[in-house]
N, C-alpha and C positions, 0 to 999 in steps of 0.2 A: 465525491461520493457522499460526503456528512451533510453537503448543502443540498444536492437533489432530492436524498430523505427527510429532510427538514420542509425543505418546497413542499412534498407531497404530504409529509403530518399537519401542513400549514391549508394544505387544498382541501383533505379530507376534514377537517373541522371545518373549512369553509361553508364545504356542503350540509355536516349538519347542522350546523349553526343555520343555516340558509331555510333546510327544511324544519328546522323547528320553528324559527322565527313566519312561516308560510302557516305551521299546525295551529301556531300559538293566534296567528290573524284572525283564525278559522274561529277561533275558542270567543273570540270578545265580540264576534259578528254576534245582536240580537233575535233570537227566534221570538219574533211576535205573533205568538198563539191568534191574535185578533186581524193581524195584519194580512200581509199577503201568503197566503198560504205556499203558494210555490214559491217565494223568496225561501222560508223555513225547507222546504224539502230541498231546494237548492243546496243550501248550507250544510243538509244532514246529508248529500251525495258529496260534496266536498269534502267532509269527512272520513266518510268510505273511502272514496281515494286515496286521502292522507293516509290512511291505515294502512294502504296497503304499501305505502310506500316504508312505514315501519316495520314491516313485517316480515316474517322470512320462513317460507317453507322447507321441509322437507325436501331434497332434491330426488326428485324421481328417477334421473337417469335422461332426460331429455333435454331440460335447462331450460331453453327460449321457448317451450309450450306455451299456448295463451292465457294469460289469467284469467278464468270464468270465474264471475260476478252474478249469481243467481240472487233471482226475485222470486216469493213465489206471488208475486201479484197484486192482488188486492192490498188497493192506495200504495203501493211497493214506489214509493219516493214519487209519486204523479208524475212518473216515466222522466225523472233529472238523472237517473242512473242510466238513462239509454244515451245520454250527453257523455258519459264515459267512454262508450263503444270504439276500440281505433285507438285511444290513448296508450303510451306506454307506460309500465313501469318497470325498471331497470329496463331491459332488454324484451321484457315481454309486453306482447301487445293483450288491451285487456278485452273480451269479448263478454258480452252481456247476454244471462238467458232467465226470460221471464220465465215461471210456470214447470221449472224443470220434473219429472217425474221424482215422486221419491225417491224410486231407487236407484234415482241421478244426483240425489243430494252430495254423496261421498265424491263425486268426480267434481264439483265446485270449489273452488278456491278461497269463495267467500259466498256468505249465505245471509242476507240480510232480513228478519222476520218485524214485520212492521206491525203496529198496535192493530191494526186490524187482525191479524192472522192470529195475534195473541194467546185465542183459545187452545190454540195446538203448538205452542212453544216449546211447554215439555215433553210431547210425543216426540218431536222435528228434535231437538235438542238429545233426548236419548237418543235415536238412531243415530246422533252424527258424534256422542260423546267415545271420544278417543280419539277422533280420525282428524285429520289435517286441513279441516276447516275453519276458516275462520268464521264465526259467526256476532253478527251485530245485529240488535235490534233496539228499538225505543219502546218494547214494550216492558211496563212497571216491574223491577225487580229482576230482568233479564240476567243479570251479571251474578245474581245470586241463587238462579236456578239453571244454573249450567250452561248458560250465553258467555261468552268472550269478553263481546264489547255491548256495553246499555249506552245511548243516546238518554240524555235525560235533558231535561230545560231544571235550570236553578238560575235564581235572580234574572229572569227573563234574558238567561242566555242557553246556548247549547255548550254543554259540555258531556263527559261520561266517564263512565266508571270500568273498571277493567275486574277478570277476576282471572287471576294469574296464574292459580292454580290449573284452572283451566287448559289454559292457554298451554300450560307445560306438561299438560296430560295429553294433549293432544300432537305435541313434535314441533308444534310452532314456536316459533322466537319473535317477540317482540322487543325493540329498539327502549334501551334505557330513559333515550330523550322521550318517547311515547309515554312511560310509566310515571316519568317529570309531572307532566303535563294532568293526568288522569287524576278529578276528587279523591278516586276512594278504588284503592286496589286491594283485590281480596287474595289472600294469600293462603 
């Protein structure tokens, strides 16, 4: 009995040893602003993913619903998050919706707001402050006007900032090793 829970405290760090050493890949890939542009949007949908693989909702009562991943569009990752579509995480499958209506915002799982949409961050961000969204954006400052997750480039890499606060106003839990990883958690 002492050895099979040992096996398993031994399997269960395995994994996240595993998936942070996958987050931490993610962190030293360079976003070259000059370069290929959908290599960078690549790397920032690999993120998204990773995230969500840190993350942990609220349970609704349903469990294996599909994780929706909303866009609302414009330059919204130059369609690398439609490359998620079909994927799992844990047990859910993850489905993708561009252009969701507003007041489809609350039923998404995750809500990614990209420097284009920018002008309407804090609108889109008050509607969804409290609710069990995760929200990520690369636009300027996002993390500190009521965004979740900020994509940012420093030292000509992708990294981000987290604002935790947030994140625990809103019933989500994010993974320690994720807070590891994060420049600058606001608390």
């Amino acid at each position: 009995m002492r050895l099979t829970g040992i096996c398993n405290k031994l399997a269960a760090r395995d994994v996240v040893r595993r998936l942070a050493v996958l987050l931490l890949a993610l962190l030293v890939l360079p976003a070259n602003a000059e370069g290929d542009r959908a290599s960078a949007e690549s790397v920032k949908a690999g993120f998204v993913y990773n995230f969500t693989k840190f993350s942990t909702w609220p349970a609704p009562g349903g469990g294996a619903d599909p994780l929706r991943i909303c866009t609302l569009g414009r330059g919204a990752l130059n369609g690398q998050l439609a490359r998620l579509q079909g994927r799992t995480v844990g047990e859910r499958e993850i489905e993708i919706q561009v252009w969701p209506p507003s007041d489809d915002w609350a039923k998404c799982h995750v809500l990614f707001v990209s420097r284009e949409d920018g002008e309407r961050a804090e609108s889109i961000l008050q509607q969804l402050a409290g609710k069990p969204v995760l929200t990520i954006g690369d636009v300027p400052d996002f993390s500190r006007r009521g965004g979740m997750i900020e994509l940012i480039e420093l030292e000509n890499k992708l990294r981000f900032n987290i604002s935790l606060v947030t994140v625990q106003r809103s019933g989500l839990r994010m993974s320690s090793q994720l807070l590891k990883l994060a420049t600058r958690v606001w608390q």
